[in-house]
HTML snippet that shows the backbone in 3Dmol.js (N, CA, C, O; Angstrom):
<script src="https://3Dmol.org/build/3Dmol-min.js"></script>
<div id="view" style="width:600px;height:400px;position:relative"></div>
<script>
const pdb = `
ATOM      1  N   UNK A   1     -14.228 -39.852   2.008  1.00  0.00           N
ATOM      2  CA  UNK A   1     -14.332 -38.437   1.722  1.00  0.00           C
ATOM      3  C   UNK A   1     -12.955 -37.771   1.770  1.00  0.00           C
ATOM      4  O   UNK A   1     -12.751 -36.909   0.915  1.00  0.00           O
ATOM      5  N   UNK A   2     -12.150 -37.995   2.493  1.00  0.00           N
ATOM      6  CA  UNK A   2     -10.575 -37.602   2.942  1.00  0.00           C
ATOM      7  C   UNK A   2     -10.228 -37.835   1.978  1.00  0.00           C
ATOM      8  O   UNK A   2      -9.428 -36.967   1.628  1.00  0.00           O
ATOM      9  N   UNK A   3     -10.415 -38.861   0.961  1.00  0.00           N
ATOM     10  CA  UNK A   3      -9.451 -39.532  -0.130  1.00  0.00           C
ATOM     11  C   UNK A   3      -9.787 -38.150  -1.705  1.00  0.00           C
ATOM     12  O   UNK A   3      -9.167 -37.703  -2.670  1.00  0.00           O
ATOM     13  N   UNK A   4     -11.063 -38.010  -1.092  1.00  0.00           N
ATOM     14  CA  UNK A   4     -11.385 -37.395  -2.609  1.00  0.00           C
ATOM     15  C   UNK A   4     -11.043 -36.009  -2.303  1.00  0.00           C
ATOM     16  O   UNK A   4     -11.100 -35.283  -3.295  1.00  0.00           O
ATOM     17  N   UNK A   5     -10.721 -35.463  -1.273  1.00  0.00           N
ATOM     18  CA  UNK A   5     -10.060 -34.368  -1.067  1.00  0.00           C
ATOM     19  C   UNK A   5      -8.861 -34.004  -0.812  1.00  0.00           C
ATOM     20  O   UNK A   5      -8.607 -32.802  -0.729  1.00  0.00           O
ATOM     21  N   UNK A   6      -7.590 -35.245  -0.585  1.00  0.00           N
ATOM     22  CA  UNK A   6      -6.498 -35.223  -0.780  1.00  0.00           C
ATOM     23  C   UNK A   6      -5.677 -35.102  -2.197  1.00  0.00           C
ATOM     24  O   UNK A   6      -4.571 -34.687  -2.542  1.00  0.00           O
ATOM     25  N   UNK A   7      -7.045 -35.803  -2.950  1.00  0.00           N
ATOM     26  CA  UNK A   7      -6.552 -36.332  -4.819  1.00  0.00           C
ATOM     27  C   UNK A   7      -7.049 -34.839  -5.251  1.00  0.00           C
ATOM     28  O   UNK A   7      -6.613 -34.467  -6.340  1.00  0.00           O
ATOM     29  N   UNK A   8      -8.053 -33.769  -4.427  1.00  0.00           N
ATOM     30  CA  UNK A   8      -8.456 -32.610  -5.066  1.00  0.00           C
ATOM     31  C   UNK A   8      -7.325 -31.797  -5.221  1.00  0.00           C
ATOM     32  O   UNK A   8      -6.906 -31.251  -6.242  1.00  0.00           O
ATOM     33  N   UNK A   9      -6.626 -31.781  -3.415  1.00  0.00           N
ATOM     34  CA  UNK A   9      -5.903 -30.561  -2.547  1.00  0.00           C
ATOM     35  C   UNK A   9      -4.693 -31.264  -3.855  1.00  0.00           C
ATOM     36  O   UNK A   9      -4.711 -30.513  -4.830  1.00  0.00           O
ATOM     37  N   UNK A  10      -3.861 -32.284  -4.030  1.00  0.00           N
ATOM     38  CA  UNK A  10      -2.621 -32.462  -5.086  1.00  0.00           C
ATOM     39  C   UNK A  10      -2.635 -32.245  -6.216  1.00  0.00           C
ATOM     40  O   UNK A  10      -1.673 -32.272  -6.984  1.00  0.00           O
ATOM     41  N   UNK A  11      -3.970 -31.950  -6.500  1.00  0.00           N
ATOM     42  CA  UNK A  11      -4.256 -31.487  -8.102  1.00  0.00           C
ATOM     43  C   UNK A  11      -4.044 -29.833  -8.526  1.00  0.00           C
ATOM     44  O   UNK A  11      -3.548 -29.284  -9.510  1.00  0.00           O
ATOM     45  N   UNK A  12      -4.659 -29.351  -7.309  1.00  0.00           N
ATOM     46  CA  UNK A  12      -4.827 -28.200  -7.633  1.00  0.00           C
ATOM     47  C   UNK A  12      -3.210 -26.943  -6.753  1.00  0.00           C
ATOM     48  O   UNK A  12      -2.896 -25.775  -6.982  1.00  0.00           O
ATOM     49  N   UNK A  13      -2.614 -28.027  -5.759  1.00  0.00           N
ATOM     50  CA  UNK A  13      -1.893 -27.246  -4.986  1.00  0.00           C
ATOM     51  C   UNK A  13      -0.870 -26.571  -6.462  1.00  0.00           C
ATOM     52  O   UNK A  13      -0.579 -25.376  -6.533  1.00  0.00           O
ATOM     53  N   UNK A  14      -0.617 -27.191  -7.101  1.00  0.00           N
ATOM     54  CA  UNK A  14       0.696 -26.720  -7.935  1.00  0.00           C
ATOM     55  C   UNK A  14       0.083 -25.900  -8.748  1.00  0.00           C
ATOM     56  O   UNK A  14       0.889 -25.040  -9.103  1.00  0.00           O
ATOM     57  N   UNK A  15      -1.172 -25.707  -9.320  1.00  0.00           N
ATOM     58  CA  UNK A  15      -1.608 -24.644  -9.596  1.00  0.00           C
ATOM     59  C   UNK A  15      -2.091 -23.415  -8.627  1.00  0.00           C
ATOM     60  O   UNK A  15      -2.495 -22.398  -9.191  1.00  0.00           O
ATOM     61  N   UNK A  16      -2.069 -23.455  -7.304  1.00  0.00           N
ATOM     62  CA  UNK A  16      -2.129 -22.283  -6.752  1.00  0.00           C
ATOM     63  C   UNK A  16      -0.724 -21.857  -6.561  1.00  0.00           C
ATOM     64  O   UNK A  16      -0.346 -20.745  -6.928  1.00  0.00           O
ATOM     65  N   UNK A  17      -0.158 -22.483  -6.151  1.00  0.00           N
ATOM     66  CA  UNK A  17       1.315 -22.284  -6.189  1.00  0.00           C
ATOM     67  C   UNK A  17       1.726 -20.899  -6.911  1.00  0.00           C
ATOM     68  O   UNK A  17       2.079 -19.831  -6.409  1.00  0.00           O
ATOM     69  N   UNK A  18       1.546 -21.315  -8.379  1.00  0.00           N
ATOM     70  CA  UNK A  18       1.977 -20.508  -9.397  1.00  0.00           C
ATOM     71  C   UNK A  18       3.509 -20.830 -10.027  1.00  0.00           C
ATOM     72  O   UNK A  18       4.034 -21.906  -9.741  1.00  0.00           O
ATOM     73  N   UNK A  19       4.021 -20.123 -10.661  1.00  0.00           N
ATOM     74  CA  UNK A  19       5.224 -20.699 -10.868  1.00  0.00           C
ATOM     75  C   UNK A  19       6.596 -20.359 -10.284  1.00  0.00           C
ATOM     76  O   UNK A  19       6.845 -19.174 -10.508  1.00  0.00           O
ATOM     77  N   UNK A  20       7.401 -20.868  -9.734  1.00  0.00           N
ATOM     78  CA  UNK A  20       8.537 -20.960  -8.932  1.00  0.00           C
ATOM     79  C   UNK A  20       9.622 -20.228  -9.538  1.00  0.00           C
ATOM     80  O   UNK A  20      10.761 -20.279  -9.075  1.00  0.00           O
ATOM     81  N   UNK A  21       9.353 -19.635 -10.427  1.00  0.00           N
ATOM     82  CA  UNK A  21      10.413 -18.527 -10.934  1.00  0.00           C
ATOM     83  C   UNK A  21      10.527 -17.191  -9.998  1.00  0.00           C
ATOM     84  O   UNK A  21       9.655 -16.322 -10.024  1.00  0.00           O
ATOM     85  N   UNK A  22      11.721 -17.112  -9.146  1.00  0.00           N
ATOM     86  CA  UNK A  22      12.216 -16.139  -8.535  1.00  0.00           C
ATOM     87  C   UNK A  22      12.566 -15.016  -9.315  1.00  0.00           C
ATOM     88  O   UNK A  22      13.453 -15.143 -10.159  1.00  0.00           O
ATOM     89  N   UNK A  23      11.762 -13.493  -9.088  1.00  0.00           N
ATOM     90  CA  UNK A  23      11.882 -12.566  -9.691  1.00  0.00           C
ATOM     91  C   UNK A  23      13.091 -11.532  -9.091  1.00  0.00           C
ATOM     92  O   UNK A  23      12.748 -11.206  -7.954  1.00  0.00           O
ATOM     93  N   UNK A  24      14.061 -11.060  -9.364  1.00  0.00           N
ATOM     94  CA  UNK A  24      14.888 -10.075  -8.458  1.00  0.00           C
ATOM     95  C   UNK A  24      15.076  -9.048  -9.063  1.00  0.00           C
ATOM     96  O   UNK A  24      15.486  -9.219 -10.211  1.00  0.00           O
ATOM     97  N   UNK A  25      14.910  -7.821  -8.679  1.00  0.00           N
ATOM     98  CA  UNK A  25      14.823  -6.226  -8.694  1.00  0.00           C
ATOM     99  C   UNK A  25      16.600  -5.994  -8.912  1.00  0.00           C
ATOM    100  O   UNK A  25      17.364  -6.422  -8.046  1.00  0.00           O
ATOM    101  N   UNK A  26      17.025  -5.421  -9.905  1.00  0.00           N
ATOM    102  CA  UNK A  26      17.970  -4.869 -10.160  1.00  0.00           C
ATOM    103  C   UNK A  26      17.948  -3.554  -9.579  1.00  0.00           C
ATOM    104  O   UNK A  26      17.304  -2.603 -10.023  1.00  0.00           O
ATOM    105  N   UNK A  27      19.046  -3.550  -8.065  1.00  0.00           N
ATOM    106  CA  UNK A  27      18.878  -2.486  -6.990  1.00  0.00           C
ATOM    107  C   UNK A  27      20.592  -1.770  -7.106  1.00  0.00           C
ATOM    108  O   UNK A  27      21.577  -2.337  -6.633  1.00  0.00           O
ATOM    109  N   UNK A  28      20.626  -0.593  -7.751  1.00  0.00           N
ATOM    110  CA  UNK A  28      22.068   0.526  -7.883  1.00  0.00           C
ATOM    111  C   UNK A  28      21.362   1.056  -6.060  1.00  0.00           C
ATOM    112  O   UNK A  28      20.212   1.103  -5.624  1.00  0.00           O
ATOM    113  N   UNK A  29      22.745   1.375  -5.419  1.00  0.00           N
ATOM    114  CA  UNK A  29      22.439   2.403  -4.560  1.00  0.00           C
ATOM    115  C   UNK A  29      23.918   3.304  -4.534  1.00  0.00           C
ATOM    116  O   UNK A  29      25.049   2.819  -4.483  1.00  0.00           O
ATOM    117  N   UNK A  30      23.693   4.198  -4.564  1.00  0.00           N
ATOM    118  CA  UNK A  30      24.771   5.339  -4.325  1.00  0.00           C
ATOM    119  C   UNK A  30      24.197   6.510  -3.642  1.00  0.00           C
ATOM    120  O   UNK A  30      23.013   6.738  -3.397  1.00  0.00           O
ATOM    121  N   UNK A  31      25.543   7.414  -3.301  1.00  0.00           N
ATOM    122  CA  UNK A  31      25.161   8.083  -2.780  1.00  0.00           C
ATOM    123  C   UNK A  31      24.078   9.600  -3.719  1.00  0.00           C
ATOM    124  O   UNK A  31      24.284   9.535  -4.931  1.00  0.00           O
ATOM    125  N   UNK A  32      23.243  10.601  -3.394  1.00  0.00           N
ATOM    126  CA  UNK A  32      22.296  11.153  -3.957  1.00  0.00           C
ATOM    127  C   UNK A  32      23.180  11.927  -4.449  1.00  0.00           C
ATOM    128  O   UNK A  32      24.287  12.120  -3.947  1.00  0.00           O
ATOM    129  N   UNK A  33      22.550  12.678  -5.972  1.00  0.00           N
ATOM    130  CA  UNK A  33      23.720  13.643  -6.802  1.00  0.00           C
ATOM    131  C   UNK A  33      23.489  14.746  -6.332  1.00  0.00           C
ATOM    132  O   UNK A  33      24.435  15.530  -6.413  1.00  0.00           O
ATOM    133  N   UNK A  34      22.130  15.299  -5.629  1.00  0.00           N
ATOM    134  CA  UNK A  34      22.283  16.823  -5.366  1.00  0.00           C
ATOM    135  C   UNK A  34      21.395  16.101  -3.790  1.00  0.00           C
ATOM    136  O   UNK A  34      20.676  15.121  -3.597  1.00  0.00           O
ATOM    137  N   UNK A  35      22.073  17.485  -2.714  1.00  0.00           N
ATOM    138  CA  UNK A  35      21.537  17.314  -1.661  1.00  0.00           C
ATOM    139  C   UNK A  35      20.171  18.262  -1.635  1.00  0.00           C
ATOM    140  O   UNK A  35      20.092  19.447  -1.960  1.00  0.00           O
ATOM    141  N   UNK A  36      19.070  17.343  -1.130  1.00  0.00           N
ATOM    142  CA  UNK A  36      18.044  18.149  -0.518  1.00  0.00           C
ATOM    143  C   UNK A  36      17.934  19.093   0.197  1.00  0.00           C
ATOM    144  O   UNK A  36      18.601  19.002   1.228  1.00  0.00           O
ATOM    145  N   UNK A  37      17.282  20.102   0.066  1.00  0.00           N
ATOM    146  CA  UNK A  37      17.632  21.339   1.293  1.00  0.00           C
ATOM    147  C   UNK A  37      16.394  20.963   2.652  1.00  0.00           C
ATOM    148  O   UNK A  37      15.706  20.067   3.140  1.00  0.00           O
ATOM    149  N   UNK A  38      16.695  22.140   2.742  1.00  0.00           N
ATOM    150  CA  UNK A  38      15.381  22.452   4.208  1.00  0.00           C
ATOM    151  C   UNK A  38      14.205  22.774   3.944  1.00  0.00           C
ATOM    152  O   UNK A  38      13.136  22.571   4.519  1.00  0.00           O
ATOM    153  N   UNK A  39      14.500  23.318   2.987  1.00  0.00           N
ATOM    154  CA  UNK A  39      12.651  24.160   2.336  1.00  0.00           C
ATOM    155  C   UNK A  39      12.208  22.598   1.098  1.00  0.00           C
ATOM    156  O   UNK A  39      11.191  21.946   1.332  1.00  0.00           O
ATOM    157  N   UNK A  40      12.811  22.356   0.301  1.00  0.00           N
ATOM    158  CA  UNK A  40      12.628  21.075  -0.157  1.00  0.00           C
ATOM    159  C   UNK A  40      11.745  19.782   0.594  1.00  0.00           C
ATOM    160  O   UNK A  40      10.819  19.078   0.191  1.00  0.00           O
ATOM    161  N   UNK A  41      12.597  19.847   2.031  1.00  0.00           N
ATOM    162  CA  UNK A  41      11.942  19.307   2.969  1.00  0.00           C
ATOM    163  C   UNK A  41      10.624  19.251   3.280  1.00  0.00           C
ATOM    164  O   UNK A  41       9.808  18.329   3.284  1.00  0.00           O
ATOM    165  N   UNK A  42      10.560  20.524   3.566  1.00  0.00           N
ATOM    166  CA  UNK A  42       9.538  21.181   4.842  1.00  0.00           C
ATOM    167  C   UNK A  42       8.274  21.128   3.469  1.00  0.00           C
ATOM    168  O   UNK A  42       7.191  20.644   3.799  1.00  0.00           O
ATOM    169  N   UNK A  43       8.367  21.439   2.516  1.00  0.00           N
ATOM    170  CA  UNK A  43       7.412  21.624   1.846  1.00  0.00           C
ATOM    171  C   UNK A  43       7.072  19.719   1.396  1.00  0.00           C
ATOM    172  O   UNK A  43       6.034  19.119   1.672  1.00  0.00           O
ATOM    173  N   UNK A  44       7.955  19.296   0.866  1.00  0.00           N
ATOM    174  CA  UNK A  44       7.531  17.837   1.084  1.00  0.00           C
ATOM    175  C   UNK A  44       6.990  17.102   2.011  1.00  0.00           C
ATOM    176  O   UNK A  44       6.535  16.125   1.416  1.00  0.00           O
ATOM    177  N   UNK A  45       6.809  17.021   2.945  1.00  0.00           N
ATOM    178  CA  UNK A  45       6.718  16.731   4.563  1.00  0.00           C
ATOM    179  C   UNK A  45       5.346  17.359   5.207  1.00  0.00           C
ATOM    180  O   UNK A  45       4.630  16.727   5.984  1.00  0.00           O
ATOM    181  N   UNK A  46       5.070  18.793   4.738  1.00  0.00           N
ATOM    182  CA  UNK A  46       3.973  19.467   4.778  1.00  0.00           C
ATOM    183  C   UNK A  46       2.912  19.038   4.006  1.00  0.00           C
ATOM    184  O   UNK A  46       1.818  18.825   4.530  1.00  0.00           O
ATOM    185  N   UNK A  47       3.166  18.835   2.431  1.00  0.00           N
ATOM    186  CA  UNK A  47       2.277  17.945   1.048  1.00  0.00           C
ATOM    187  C   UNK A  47       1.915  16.812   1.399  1.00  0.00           C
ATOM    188  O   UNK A  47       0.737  16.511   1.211  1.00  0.00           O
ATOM    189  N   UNK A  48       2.720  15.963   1.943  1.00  0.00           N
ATOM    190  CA  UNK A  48       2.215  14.669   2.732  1.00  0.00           C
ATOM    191  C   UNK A  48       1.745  14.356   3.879  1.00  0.00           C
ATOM    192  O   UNK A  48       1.221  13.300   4.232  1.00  0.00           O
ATOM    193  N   UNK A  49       1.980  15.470   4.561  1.00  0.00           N
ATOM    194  CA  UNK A  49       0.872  15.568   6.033  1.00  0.00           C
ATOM    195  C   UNK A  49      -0.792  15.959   5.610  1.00  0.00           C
ATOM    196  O   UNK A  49      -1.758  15.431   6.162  1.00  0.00           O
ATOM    197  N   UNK A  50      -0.889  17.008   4.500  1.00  0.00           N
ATOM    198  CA  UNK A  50      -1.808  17.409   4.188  1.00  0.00           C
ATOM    199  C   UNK A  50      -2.618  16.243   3.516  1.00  0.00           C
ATOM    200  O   UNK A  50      -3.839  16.220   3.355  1.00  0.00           O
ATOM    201  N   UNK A  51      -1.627  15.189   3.120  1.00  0.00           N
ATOM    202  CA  UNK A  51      -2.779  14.755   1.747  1.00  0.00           C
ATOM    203  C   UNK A  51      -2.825  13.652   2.692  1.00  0.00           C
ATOM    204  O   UNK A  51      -2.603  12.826   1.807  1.00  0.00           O
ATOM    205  N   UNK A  52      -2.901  13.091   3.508  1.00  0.00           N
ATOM    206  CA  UNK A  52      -3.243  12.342   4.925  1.00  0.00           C
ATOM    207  C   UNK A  52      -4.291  12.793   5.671  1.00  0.00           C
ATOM    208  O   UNK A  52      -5.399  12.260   5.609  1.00  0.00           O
ATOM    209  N   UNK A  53      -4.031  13.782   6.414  1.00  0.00           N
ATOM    210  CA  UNK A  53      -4.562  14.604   7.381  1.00  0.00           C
ATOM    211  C   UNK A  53      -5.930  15.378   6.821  1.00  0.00           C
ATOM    212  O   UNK A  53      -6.967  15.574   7.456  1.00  0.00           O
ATOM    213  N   UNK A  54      -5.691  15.685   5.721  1.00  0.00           N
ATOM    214  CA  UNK A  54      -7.024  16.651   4.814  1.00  0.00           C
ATOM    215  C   UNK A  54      -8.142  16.190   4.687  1.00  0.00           C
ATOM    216  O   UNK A  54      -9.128  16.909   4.848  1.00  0.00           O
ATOM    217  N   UNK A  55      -8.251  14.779   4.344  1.00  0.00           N
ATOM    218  CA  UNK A  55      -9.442  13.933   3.907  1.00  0.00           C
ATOM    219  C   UNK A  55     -10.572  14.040   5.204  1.00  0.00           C
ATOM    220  O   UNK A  55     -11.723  14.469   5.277  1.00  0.00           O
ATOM    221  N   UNK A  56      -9.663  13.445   6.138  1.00  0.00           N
ATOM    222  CA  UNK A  56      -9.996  12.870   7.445  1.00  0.00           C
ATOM    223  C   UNK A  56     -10.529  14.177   8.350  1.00  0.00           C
ATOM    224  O   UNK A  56     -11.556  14.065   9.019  1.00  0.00           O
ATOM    225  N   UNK A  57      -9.630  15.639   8.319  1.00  0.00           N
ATOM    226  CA  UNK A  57     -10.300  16.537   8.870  1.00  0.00           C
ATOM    227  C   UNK A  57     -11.267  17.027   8.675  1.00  0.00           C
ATOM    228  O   UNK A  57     -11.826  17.428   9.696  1.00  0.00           O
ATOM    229  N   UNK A  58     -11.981  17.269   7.384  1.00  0.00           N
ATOM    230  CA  UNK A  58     -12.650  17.434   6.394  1.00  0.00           C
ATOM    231  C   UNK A  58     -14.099  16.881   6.953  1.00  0.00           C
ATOM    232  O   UNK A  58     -15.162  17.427   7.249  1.00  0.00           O
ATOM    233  N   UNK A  59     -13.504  15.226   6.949  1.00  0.00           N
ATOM    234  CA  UNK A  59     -14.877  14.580   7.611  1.00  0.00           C
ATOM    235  C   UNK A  59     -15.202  15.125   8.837  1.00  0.00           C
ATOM    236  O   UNK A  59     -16.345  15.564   8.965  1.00  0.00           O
ATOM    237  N   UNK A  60     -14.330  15.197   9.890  1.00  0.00           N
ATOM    238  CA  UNK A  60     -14.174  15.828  11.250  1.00  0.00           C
ATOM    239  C   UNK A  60     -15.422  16.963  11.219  1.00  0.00           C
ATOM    240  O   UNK A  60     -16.426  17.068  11.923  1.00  0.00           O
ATOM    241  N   UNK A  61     -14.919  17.757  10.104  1.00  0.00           N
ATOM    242  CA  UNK A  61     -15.362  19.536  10.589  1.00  0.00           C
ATOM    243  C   UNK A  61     -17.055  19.102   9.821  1.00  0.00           C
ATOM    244  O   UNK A  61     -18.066  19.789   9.966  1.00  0.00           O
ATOM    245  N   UNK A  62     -16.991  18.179   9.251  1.00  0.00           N
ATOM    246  CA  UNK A  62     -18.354  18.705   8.780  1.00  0.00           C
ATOM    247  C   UNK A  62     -19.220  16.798   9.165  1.00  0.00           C
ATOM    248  O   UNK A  62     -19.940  15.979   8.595  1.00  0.00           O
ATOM    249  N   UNK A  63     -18.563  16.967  10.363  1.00  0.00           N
ATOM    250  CA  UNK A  63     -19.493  15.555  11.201  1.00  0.00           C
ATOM    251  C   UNK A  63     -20.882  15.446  11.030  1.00  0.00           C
ATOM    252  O   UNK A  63     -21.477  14.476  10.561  1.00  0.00           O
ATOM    253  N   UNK A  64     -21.563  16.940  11.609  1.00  0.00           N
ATOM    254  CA  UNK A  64     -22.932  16.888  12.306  1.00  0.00           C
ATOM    255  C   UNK A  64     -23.330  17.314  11.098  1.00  0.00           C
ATOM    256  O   UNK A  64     -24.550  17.471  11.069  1.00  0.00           O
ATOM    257  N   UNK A  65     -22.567  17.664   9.682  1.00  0.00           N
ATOM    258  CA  UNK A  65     -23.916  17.886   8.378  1.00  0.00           C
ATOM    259  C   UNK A  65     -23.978  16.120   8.199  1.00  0.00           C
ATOM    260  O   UNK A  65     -25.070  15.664   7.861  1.00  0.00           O
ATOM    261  N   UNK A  66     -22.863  15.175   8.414  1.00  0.00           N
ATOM    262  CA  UNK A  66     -23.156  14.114   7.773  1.00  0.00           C
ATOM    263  C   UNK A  66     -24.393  13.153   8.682  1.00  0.00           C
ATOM    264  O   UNK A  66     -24.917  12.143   8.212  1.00  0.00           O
ATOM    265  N   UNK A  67     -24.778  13.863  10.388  1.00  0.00           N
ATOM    266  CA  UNK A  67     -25.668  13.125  10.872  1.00  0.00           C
ATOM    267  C   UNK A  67     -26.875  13.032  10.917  1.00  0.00           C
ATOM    268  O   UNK A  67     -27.700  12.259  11.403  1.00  0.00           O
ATOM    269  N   UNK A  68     -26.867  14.239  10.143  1.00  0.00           N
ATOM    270  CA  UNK A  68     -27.827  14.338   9.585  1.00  0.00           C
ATOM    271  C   UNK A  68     -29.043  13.711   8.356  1.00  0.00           C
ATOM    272  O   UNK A  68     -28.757  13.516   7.174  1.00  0.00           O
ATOM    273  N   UNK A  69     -30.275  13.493   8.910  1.00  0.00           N
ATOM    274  CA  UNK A  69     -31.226  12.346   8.461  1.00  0.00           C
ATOM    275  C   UNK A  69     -31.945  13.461   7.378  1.00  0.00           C
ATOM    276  O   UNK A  69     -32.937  14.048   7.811  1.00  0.00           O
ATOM    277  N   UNK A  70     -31.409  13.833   5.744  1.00  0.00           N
ATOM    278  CA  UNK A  70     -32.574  14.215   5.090  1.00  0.00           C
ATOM    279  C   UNK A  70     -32.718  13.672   4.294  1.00  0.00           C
ATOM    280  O   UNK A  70     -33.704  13.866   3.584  1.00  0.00           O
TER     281      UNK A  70
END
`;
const viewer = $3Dmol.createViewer("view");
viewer.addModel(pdb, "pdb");
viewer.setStyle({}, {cartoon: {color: "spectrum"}});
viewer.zoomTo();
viewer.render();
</script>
């Protein structure tokens, strides 16, 4: 039984594999052309707290309509 599953596992390993071509990301870094401000910030930072935080409170505030059995 070992035998017919060693001749399976070498058949198929190089097809899970996939192919061995290394892909690499052409990465520029410099420094940014315009600086971000504070309000730029705060409002970015705020948009992404919200769109996190919103879903989840949402469920929070309206718990006891969802425990409800109608």
């Amino acid at each position: 039984m070992s035998g017919i599953l060693r001749f399976l596992s070498s058949r198929a390993a190089p097809v899970l594999r996939g192919p061995s071509v290394t892909q690499r990301a052409n990465l520029f870094t410099a420094p940014a052309k315009e600086k971000i401000g504070p309000l730029e910030t705060t409002v970015g930072l705020a948009l992404f707290a919200l769109s996190i935080l919103g879903p989840s409170g949402w469920v929070l505030a309206h718990l006891e309509h969802y425990k409800k059995k109608e």
